[in-house]
C-alpha positions in Angstrom: 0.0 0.0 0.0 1.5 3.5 -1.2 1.9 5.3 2.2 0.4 9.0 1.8 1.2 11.8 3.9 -0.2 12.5 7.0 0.7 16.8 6.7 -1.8 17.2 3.8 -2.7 20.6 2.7 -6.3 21.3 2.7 -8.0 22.5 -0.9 -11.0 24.2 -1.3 -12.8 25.4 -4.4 -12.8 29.3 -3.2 -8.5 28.5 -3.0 -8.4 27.3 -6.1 -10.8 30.1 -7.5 -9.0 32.5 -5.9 -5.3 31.2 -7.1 -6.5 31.3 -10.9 -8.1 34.7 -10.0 -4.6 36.0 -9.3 -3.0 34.3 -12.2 -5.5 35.4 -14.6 -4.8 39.1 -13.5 -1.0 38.7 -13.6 -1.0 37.9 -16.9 -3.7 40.3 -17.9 -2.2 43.2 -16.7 1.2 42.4 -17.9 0.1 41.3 -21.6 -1.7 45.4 -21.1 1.6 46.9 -20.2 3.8 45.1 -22.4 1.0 46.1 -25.5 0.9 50.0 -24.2 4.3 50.4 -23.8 5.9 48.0 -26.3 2.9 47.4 -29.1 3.7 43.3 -28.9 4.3 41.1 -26.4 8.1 39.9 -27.2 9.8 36.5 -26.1 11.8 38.6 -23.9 8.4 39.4 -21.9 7.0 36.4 -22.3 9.8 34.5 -20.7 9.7 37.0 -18.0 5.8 36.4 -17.6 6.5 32.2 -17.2 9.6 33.0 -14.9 7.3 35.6 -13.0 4.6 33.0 -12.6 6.4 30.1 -11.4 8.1 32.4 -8.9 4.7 33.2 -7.6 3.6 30.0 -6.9 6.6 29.2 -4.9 7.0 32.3 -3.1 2.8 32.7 -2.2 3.3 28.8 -1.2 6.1 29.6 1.6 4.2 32.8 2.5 0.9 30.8 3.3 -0.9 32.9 1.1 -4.1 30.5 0.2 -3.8 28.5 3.8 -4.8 31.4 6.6 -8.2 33.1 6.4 -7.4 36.3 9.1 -8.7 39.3 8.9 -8.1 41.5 5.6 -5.4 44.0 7.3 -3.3 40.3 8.0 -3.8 39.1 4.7 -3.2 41.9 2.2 -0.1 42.1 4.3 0.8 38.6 3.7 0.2 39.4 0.3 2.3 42.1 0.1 5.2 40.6 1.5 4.8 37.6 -1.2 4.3 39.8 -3.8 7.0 41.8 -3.0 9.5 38.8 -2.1 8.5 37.4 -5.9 9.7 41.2 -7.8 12.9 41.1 -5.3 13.3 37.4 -6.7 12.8 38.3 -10.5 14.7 41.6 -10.6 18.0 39.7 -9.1 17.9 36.9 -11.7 17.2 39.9 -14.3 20.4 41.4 -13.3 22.3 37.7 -12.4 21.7 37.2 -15.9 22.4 40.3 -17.5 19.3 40.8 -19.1 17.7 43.7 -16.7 18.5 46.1 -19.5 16.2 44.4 -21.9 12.8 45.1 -19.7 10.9 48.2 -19.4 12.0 50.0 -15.6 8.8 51.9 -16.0 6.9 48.3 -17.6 8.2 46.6 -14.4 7.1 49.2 -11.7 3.8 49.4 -13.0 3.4 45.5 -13.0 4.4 45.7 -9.4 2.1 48.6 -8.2 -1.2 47.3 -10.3 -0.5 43.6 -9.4 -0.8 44.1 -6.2 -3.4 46.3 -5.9 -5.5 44.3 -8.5 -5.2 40.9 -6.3 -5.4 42.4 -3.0 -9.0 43.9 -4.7 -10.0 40.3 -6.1 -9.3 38.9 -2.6 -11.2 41.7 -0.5 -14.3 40.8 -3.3 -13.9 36.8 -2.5 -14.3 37.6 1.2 -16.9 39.9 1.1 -18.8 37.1 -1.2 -17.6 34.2 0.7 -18.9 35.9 3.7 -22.2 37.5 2.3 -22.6 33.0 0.6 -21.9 31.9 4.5 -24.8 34.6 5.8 -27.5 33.7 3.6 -26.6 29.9 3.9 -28.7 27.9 6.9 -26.7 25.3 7.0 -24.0 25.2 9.3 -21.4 22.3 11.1 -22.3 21.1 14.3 -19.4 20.8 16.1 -19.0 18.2 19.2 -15.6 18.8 21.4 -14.7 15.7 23.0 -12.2 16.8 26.3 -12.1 19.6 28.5 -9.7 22.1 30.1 -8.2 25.4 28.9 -7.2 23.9 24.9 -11.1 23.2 24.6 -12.2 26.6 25.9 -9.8 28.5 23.8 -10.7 26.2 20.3 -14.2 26.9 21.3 -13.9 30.3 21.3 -11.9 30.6 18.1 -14.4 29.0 16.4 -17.4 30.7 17.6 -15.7 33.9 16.7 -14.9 32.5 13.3 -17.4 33.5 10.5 -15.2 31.2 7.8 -15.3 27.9 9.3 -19.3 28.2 9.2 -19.1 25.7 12.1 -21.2 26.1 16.1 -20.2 24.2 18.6 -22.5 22.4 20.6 -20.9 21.5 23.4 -18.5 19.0 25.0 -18.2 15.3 26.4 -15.9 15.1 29.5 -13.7 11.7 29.8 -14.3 11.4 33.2 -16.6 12.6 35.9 -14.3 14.5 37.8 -13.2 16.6 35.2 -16.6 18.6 35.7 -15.4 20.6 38.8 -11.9 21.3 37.0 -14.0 22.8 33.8 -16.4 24.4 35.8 -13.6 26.6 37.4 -12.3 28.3 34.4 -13.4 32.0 33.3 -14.3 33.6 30.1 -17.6 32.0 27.7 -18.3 28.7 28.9 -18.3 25.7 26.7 -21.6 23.9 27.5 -21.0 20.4 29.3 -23.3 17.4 27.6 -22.1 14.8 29.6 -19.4 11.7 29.7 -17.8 10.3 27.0 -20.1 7.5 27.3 -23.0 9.3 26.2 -21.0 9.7 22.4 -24.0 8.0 20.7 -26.4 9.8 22.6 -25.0 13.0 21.9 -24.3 12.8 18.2 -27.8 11.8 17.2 -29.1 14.3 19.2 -27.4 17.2 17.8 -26.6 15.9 14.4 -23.2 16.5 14.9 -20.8 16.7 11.7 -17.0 16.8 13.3 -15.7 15.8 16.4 -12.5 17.9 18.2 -10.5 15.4 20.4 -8.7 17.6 22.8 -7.2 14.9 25.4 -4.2 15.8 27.8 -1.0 13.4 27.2 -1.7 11.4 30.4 -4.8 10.6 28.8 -4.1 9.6 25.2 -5.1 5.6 25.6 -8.5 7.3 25.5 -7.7 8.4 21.9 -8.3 4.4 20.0 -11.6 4.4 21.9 -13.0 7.8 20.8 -11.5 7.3 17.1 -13.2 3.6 16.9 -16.3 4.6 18.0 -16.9 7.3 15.5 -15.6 5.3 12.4 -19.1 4.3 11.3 -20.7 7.9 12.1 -20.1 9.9 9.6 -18.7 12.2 11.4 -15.0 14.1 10.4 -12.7 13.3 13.2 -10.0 16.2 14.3 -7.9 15.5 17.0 -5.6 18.3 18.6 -3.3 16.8 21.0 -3.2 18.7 24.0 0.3 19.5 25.0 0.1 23.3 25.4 0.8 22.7 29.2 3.9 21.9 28.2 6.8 25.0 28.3 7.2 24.7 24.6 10.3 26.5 22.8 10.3 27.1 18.8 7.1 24.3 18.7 6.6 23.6 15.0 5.0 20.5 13.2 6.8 18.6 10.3 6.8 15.3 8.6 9.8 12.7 8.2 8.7 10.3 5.2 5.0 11.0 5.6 5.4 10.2 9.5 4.0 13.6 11.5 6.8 14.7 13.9 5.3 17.2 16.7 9.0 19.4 17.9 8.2 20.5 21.3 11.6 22.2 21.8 13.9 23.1 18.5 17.4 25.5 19.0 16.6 28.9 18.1 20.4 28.6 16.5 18.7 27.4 12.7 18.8 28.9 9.6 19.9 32.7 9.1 20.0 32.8 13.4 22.9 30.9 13.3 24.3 32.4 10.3 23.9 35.8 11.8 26.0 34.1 15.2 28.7 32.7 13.3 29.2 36.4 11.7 
């Protein structure tokens, strides 16, 4: 069996819509420039134009362009900083090469100020529309959180206070009774109690739950095999966010080793240009 990777990156039509969105004006607005300032798009532009474009899909893939949905201000500068990595990227090979002298100065700044302004306006409208779809839609997730504890308040609160996910939590299943008095003592917007983890079938039919949050504490992961198994035939999507924020974690990140997930609780901050910076 072909072992596929557990860090899969999650695709959604309005990503995709919204990737070719960008392309599309790219090339738009250069194939205008290049035609008002030159009269015909020349194989000098047009290998500028395929160099431009695979640059962009690197660079907006590093930057996390199409994976975050934050609030505009966050993403048009995440955009920016992408799009403005990407003309830092092309103008060095232009001059690497030699060949800076056979482009437009005036061609290339206007690329640069219209390119991003056009994109940052196509993904204000995708929002507005994404949000205005999510509004007028009745149909929502109902969300069950299986575990308790600060971890499930705070992922109950981000996504109550998310319009994007279009998911409502319903409440919560505790693993053990005695966990009621520890949940009970926290502040803030409660997350509503429904009971043990033995009423699972109980609760799922009664709020026609559509995904499941596992939030369980490390010294209580043997619980995880009997939650999974139990939901296999429910028709339910399964999440399951390891609790170990009670940890004192340094430089926490998440990676993969051969399609094996590999949580780093602790990483040297002496990596990449940090260490470069130390040796100099």
């Amino acid at each position: 069996i072909e072992q596929r990777s557990v860090l899969q990156r999650r695709n959604s039509l309005s990503n995709t819509l919204q990737t070719l969105l960008d392309g599309a004006s790219v090339i738009a607005i250069t194939c205008a420039l290049v035609q008002y300032h030159i009269g015909s798009l020349t194989p000098d532009y047009v290998i500028m134009l395929l160099l431009l474009m695979g640059i962009l899909a690197v660079v907006y893939d590093q930057f996390g362009v199409y994976r975050y949905n934050t609030n505009f201000t966050t993403k048009a500068m995440t955009l920016f900083k992408a799009w403005t990595a990407s003309f830092c990227l092309l103008v060095a090979i232009a001059f690497l090469s030699k060949e800076s002298e056979a482009y437009s100065r005036e061609l290339v700044a206007e690329l640069y100020l219209l390119g991003f302004v056009t994109q940052a306006a196509f993904h204000l409208a995708q929002r507005v529309i994404h949000r205005r779809m999510i509004r007028s839609s009745s149909h929502h997730e109902n969300v069950l959180i299986v575990g308790h504890g600060q971890l499930a308040n705070y992922l109950y609160q981000k996504i109550s206070s998310n319009p994007w996910l279009n998911q409502q939590v319903v409440g919560s299943l505790l693993l053990q009774e005695e966990e009621r008095t520890v949940s009970s003592g926290s502040s803030g917007r409660q997350l509503a109690i429904l009971g043990l983890l033995s009423d699972l079938p109980q609760v799922l039919e009664t709020y026609e739950v559509d995904t499941v949050y596992i939030v369980i504490p490390l010294n209580a992961s043997s619980a995880l095999e009997q939650v999974y198994f139990s939901l296999l035939d429910q028709h339910v999507t399964v999440h399951w966010v390891p609790d170990i924020f009670s940890l004192r974690l340094v430089n926490h990140s998440v990676r993969e080793i051969a399609g094996v997930p590999v949580l780093t609780l602790s990483e040297t901050p002496l990596i990449g240009t940090r260490y470069l910076m130390k040796n100099l």
